[in-house]
Backbone bond lengths (Angstrom), bond angles and torsions (degrees), N, CA, C in turn:
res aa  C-N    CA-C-N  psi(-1)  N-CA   C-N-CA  omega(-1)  CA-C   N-CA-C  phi
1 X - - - 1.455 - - 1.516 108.92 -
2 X 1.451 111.66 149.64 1.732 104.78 174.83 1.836 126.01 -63.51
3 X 1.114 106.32 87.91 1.325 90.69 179.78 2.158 123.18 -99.93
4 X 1.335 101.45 115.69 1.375 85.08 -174.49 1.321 99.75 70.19
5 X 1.446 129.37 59.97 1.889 126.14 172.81 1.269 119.60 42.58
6 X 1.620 118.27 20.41 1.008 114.73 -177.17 1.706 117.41 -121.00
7 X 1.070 117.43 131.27 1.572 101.57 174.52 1.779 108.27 -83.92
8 X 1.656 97.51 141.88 1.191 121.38 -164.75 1.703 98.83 -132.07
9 X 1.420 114.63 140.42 1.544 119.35 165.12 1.380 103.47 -116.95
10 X 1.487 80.84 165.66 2.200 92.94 -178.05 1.066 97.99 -96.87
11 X 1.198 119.39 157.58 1.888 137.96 178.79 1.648 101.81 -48.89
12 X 1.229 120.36 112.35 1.316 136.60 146.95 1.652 120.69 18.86
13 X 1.024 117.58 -57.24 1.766 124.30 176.78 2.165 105.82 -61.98
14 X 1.849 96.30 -34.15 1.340 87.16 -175.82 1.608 127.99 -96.69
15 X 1.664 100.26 122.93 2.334 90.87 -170.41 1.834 78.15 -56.65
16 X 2.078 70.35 165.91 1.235 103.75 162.01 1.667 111.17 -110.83
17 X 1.214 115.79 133.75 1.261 137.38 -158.31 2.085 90.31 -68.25
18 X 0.881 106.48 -84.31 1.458 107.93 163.05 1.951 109.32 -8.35
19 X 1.433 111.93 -71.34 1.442 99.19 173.79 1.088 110.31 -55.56
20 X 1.484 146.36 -53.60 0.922 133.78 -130.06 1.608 104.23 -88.08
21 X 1.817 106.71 -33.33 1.496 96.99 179.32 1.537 116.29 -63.06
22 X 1.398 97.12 -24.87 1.854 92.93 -178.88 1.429 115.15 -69.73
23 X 1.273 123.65 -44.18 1.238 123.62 166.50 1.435 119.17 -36.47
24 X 1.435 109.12 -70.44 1.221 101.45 174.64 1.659 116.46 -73.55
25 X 1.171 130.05 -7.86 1.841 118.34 143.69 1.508 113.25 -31.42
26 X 1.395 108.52 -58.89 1.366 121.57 -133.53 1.700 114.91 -110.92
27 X 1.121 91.93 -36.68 1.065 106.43 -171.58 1.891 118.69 -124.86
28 X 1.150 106.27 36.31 1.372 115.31 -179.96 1.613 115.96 -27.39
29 X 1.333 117.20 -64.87 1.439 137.20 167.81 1.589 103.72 -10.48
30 X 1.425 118.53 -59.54 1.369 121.30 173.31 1.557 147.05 -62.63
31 X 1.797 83.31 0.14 1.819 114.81 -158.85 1.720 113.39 16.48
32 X 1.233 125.49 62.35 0.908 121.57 174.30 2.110 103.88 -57.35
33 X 1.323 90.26 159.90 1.237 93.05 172.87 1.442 124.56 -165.94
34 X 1.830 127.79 135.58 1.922 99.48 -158.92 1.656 103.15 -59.02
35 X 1.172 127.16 -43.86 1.401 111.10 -170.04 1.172 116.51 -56.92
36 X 1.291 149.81 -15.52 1.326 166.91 158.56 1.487 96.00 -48.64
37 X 1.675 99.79 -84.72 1.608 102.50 -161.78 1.539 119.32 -39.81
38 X 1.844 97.60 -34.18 1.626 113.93 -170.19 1.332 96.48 -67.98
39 X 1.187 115.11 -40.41 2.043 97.52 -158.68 1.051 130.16 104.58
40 X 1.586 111.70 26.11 1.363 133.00 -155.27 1.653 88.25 -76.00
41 X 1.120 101.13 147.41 1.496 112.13 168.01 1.574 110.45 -136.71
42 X 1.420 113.09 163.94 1.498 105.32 -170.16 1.344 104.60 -97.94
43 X 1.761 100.01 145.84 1.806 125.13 -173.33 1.695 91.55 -109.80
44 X 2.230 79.85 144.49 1.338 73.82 177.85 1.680 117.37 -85.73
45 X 1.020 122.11 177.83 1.384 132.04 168.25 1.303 126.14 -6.40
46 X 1.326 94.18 -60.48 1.923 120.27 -178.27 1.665 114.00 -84.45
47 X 1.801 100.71 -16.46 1.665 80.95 176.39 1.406 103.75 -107.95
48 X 1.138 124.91 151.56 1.656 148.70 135.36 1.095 127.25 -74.49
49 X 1.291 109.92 115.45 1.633 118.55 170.77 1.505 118.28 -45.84
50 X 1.681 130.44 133.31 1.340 138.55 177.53 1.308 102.16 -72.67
51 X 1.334 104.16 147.87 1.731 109.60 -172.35 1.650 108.17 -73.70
52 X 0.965 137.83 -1.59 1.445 141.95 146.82 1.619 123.36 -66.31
53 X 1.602 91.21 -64.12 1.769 94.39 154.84 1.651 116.87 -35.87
54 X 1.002 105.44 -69.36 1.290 122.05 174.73 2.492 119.28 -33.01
55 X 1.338 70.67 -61.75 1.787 92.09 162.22 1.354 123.70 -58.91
56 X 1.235 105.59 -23.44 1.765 111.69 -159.89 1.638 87.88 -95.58
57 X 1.137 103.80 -34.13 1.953 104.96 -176.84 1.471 117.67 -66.35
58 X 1.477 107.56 -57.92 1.673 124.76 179.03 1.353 109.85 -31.96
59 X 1.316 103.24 129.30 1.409 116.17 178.59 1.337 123.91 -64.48
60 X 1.311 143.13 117.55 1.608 132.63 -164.98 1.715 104.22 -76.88
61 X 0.885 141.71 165.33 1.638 148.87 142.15 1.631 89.03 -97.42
62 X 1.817 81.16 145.31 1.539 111.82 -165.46 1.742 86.48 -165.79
63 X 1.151 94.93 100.02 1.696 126.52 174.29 1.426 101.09 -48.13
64 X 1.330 112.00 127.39 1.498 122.60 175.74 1.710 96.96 -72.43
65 X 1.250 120.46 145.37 1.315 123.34 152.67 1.478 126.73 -68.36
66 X 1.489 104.03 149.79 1.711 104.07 -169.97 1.399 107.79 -61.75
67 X 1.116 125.37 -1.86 1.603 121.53 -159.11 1.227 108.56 -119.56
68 X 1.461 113.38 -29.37 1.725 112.01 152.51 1.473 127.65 -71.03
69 X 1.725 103.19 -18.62 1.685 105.81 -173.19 1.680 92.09 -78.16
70 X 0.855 108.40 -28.44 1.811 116.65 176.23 1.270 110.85 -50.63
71 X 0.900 126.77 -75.25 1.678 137.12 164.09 1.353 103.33 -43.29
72 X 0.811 128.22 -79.38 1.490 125.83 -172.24 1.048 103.37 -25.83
73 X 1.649 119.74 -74.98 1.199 124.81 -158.44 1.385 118.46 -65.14
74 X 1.368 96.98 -21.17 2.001 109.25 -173.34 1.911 92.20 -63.56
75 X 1.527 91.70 -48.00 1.635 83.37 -174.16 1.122 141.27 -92.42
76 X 1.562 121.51 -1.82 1.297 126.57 91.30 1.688 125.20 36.71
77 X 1.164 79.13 -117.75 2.206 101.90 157.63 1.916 102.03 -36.43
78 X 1.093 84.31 -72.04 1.897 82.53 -165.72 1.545 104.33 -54.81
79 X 1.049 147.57 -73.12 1.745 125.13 166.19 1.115 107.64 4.66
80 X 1.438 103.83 -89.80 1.620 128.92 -152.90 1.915 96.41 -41.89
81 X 1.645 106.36 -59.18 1.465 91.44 161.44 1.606 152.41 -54.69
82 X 1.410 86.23 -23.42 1.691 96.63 173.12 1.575 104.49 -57.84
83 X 1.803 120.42 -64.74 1.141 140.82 144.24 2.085 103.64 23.55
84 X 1.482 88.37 -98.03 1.087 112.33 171.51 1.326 130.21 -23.12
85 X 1.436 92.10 -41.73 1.755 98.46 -166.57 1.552 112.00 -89.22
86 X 1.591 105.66 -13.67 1.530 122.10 176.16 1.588 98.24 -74.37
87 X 1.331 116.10 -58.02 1.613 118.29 -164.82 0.922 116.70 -81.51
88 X 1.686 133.26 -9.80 1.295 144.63 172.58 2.019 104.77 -50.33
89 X 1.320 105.63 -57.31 1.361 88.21 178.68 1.663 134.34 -98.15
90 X 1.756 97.13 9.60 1.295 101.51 -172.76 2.046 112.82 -121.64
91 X 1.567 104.30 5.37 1.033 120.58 168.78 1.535 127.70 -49.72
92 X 1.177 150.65 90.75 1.376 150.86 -178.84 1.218 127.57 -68.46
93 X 1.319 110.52 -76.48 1.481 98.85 174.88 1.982 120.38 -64.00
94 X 0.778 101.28 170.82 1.589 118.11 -171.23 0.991 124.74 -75.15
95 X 2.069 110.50 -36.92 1.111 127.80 155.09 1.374 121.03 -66.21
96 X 1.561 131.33 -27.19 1.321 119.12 162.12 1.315 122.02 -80.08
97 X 1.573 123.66 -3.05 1.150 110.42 -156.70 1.950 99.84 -91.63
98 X 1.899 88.30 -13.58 1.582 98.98 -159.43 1.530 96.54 -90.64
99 X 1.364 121.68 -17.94 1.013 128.73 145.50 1.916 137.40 -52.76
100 X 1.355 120.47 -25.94 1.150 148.91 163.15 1.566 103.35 -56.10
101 X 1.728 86.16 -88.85 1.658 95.56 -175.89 1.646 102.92 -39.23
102 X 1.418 126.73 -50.38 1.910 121.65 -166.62 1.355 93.96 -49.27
103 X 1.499 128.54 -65.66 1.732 125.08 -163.03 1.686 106.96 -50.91
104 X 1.304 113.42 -58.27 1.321 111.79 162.31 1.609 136.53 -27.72
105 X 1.194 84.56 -39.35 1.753 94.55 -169.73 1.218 97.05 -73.43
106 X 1.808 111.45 -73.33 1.384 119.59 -165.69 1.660 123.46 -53.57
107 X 1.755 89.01 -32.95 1.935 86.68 -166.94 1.603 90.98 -67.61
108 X 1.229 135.41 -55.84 1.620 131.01 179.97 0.992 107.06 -18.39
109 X 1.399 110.45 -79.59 1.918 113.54 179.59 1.704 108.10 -68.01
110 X 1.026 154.68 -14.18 1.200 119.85 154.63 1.670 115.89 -69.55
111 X 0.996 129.98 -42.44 1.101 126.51 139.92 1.585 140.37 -7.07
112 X 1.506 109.78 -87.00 1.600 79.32 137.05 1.394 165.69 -34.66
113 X 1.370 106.26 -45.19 1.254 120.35 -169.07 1.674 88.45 -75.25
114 X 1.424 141.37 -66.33 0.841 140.46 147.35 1.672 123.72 25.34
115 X 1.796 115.06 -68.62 1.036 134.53 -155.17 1.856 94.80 -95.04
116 X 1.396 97.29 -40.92 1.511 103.49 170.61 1.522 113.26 -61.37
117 X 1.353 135.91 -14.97 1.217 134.89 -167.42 1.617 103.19 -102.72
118 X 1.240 111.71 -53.97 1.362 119.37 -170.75 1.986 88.33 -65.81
119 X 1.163 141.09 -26.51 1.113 121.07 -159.12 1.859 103.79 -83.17
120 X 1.677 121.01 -25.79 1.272 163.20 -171.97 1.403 80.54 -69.96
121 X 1.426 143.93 -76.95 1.794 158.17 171.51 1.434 95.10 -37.44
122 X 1.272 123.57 -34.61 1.555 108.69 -149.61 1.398 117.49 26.54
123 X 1.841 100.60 74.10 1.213 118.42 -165.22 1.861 109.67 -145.68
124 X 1.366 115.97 90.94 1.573 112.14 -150.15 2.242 76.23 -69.69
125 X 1.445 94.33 159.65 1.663 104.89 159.17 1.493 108.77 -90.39
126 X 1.664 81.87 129.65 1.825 91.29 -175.05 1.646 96.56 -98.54
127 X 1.203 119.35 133.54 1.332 132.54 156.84 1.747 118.04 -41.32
128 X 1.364 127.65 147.78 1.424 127.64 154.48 1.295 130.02 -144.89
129 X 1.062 142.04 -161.17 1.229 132.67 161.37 1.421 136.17 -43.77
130 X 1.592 95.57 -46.90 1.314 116.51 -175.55 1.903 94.30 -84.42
131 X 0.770 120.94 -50.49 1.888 103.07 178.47 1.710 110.28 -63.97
132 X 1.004 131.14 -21.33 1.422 134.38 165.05 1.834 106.78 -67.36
133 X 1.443 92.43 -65.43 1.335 81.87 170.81 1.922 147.72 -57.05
134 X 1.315 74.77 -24.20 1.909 100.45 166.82 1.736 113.31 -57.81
135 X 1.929 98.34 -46.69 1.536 95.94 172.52 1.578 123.07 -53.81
136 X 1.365 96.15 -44.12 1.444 118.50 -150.28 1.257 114.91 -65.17
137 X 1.688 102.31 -32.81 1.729 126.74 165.79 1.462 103.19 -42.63
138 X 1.381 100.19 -78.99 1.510 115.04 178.77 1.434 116.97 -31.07
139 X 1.012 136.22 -49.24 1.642 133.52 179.60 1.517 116.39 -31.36
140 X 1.653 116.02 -65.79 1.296 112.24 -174.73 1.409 104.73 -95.99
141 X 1.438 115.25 13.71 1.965 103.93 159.93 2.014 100.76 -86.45
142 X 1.112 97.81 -14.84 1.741 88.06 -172.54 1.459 107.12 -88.71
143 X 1.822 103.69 -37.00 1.396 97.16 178.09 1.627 119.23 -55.64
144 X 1.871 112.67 -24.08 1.309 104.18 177.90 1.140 124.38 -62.67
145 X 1.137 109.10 -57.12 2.079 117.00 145.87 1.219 115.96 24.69
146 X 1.159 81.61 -92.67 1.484 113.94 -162.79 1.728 102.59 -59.03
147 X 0.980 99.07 -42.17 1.622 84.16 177.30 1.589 122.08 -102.20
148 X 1.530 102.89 58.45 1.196 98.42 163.92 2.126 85.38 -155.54
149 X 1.249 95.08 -169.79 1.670 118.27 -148.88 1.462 105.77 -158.68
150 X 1.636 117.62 148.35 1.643 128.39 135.64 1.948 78.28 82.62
151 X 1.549 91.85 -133.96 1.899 96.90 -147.53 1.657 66.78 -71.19
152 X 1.381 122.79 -66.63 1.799 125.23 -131.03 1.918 93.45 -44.78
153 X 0.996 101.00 -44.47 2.066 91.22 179.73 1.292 101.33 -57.23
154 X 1.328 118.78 -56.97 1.834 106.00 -165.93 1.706 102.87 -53.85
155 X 1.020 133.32 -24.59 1.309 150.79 -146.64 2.412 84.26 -78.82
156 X 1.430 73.70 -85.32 1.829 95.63 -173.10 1.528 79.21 -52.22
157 X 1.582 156.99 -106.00 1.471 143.18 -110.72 1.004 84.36 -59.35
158 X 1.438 141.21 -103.22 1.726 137.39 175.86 1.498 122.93 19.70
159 X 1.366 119.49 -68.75 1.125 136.50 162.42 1.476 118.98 -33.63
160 X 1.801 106.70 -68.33 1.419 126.41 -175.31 1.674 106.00 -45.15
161 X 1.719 96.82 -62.30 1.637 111.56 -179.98 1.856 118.48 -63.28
162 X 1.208 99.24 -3.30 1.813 96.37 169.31 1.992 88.62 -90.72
163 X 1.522 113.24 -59.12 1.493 107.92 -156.82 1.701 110.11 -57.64
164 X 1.581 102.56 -19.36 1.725 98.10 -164.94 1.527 100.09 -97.68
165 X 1.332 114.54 -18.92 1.623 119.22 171.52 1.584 116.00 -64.40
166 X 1.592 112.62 -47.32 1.535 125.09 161.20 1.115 128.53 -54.75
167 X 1.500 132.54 -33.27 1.290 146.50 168.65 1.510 103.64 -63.31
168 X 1.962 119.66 -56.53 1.186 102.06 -168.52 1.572 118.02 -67.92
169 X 1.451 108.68 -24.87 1.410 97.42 -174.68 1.442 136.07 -86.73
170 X 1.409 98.68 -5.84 1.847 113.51 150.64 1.230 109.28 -68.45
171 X 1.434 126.28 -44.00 1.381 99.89 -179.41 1.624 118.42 -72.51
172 X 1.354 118.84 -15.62 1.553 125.55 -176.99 1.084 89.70 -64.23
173 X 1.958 133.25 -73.59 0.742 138.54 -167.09 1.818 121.56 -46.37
174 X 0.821 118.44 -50.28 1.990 136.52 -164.33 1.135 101.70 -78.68
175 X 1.891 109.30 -44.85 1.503 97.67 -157.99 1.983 103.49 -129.95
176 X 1.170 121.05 -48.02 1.179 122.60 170.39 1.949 129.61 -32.54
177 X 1.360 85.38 -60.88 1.683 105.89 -175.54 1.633 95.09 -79.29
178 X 1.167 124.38 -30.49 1.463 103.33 170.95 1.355 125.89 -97.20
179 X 1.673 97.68 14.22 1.702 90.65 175.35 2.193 112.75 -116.15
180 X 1.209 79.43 -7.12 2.018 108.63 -157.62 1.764 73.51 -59.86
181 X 1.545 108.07 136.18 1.755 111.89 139.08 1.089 119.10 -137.55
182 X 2.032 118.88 12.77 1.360 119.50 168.52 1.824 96.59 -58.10
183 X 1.300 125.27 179.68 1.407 126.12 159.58 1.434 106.56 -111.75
184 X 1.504 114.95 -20.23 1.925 104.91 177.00 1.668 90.89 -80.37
185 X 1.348 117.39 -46.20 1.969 105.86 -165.19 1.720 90.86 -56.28
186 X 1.179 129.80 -35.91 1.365 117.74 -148.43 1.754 96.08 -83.14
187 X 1.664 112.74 -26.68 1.833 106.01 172.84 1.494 87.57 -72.79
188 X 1.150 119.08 -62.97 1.804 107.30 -159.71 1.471 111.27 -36.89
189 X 1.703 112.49 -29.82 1.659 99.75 -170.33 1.450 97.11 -91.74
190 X 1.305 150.41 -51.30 1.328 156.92 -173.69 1.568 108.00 -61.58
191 X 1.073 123.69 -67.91 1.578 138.19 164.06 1.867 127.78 -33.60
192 X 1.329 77.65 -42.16 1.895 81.92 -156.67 1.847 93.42 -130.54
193 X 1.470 120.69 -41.84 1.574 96.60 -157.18 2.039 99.15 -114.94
194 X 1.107 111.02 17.20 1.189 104.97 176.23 1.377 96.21 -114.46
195 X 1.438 134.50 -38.82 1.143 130.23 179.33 1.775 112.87 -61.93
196 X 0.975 111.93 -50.77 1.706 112.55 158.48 1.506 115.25 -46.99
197 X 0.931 114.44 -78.78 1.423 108.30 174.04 1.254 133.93 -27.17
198 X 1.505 108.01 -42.86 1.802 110.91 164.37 1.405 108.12 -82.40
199 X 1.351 134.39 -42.12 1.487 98.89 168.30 1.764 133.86 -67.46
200 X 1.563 108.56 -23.04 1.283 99.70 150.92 2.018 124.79 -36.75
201 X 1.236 106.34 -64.13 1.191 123.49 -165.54 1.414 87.86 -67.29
202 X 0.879 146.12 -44.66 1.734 134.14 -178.88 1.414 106.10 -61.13
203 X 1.540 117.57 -51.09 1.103 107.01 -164.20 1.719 110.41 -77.38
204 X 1.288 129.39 -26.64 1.331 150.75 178.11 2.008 107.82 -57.46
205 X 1.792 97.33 -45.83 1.346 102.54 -172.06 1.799 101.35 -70.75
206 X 1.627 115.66 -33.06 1.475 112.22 -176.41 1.436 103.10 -58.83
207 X 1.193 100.38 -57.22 1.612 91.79 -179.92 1.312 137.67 -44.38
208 X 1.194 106.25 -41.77 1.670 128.41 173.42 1.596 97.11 -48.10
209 X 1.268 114.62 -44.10 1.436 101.11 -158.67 1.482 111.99 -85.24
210 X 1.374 106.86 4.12 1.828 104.38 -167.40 1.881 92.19 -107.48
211 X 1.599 130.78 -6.56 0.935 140.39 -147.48 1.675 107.56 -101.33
212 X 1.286 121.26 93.90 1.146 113.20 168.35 1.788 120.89 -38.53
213 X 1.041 103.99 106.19 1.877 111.34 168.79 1.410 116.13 -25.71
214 X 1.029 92.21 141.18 1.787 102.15 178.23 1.522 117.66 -67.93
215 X 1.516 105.58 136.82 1.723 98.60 -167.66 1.773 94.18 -96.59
């Protein structure tokens, strides 16, 4: 945690609340979860956990650094474009396609703006687990992609872009905005990349609903 401008971690046995929401942002597949990380084991009936017990479990928050939310978020953006570049030529309906071109457009320019901000920080984006792992997700969501065609792709991109739109904005929400203390990263996330993000997800969820399910 920041103590005195300083980043500080909790003793080893305790998650950090911060990882854990990103994980589960990002990486659902892994169901991370705090009772998991903690080591919860099952009580019987009659006992109650001691409020220390209790303490020793709780997940800490441990503020992402501005320079990892950078990365993150850069990669973030770069998905969403990879995305794009799969459905760009296999998109069908009109409504997904206008949907395509929107992710395209916006993730570019957040993207930029992005690179323009961190340069404003004189603050390079440091890579972490969780932005590695963000790629790594992505691999076999694109390979699904790719192997499909006609409505059933518009069907799955739709889908993908509601689940990866929902993921990012819990983590904006849980973990970003409560860790940000640049004041330009903190407009870029409030200002510019959360407000995109929910109209993506609005416009992604309409679609979903006019979209016959994938067989």
């Amino acid at each position: 945690m920041w103590v005195g401008g300083l980043l500080t971690y909790p003793p080893a046995h305790l998650p950090t609340y911060s990882s854990l929401m990103l994980r589960r942002s990002f990486l659902l597949a892994l169901a991370v979860t705090a009772a998991a990380c903690s080591g919860r084991r099952t009580a019987s009936p009659a006992a109650s956990p001691s409020p220390e017990r209790s303490a020793e479990r709780a997940p800490v928050f441990v503020p992402v650094p501005d320079a990892n939310t950078l990365a993150i978020v850069r990669m973030a953006n770069n998905v969403e474009l990879a995305y794009t570049i799969i459905a760009a030529p296999r998109a069908v309906r009109s409504s997904v396609k206008a949907l395509v071109r929107r992710e395209r457009a916006s993730h570019t320019a957040l993207n930029a703006a992005l690179e323009r901000i961190a340069g404003r920080m004189d603050v390079e984006p440091r890579e972490d687990d969780v932005s590695r792992l963000l790629r790594e997700q992505s691999l076999p969501r694109r390979d699904s992609l790719r192997a499909l065609s006609g409505r059933g792709f518009d069907s799955a991109y739709v889908d993908l872009e509601v689940r990866s739109h929902r993921e990012l904005l819990v983590a904006i929400d849980s973990v970003f905005l409560r860790s940000v203390r640049h004041p330009a990263l903190e407009s870029y996330l409030t200002d510019s990349l959360r407000p995109t993000i929910r109209a993506h997800l609005a416009q992604a969820e309409r679609l979903q609903s006019t979209l016959v399910p994938r067989q």
